[in-house]
N, C-alpha and C positions, 0 to 999 in steps of 0.2 A: 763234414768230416770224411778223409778218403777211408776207403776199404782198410788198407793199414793200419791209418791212426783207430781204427773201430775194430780193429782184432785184438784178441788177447791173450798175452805168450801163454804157454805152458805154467811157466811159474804161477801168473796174476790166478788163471785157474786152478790148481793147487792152494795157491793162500786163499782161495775165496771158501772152497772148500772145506780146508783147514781149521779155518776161524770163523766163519762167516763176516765177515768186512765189504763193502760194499766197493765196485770195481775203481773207483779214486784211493781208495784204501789198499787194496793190493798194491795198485800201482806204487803209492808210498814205502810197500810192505817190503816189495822185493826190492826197490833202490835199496832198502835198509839192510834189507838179509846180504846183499852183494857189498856197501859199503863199511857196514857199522859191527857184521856179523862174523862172516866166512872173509873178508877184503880181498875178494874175487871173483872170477866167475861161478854160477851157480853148476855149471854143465860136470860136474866132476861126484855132486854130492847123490848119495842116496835118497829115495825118495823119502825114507824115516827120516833121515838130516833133515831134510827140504821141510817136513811139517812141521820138528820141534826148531826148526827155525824163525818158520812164521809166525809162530805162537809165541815165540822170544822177541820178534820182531813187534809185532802187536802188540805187546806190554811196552815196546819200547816208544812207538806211535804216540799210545798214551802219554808215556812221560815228557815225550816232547812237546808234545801238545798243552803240556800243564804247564812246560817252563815259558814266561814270557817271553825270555829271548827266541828260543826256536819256536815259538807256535806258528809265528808264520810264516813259515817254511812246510807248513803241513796244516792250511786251510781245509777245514770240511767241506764235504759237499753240500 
């Protein structure tokens, strides 16, 4: 794994913090939070946005995770 692929934005840090999710989980966390959430970049929101995002985001993990059709799309570690 290079140096890059083994860093971890700001966000993934924040949602790890945030919820405690482990770093594959972040990574899901914040595609969501930019996709499914805010449908944009994260670079604009407050850092209070940024947490009750994650936490919205994470429940949302969850539910995907429960639906057959999208679970795998968001394999556990």
């Amino acid at each position: 794994m290079s140096e890059r692929e083994d860093a971890m934005t700001f966000y993934q840090d924040l949602i790890i913090k945030a919820t405690g999710v482990n770093r594959q989980d972040a990574e899901y966390i914040e595609d969501i939070m930019r996709n499914d959430i805010f449908h944009s970049t994260l670079d604009w929101q407050t850092r209070a946005r940024l947490v009750r995002a994650a936490k919205t985001a994470a429940k949302l993990l969850a539910a995907y995770r429960s639906d057959p059709a999208l679970a795998g799309y968001f394999p556990r570690a």
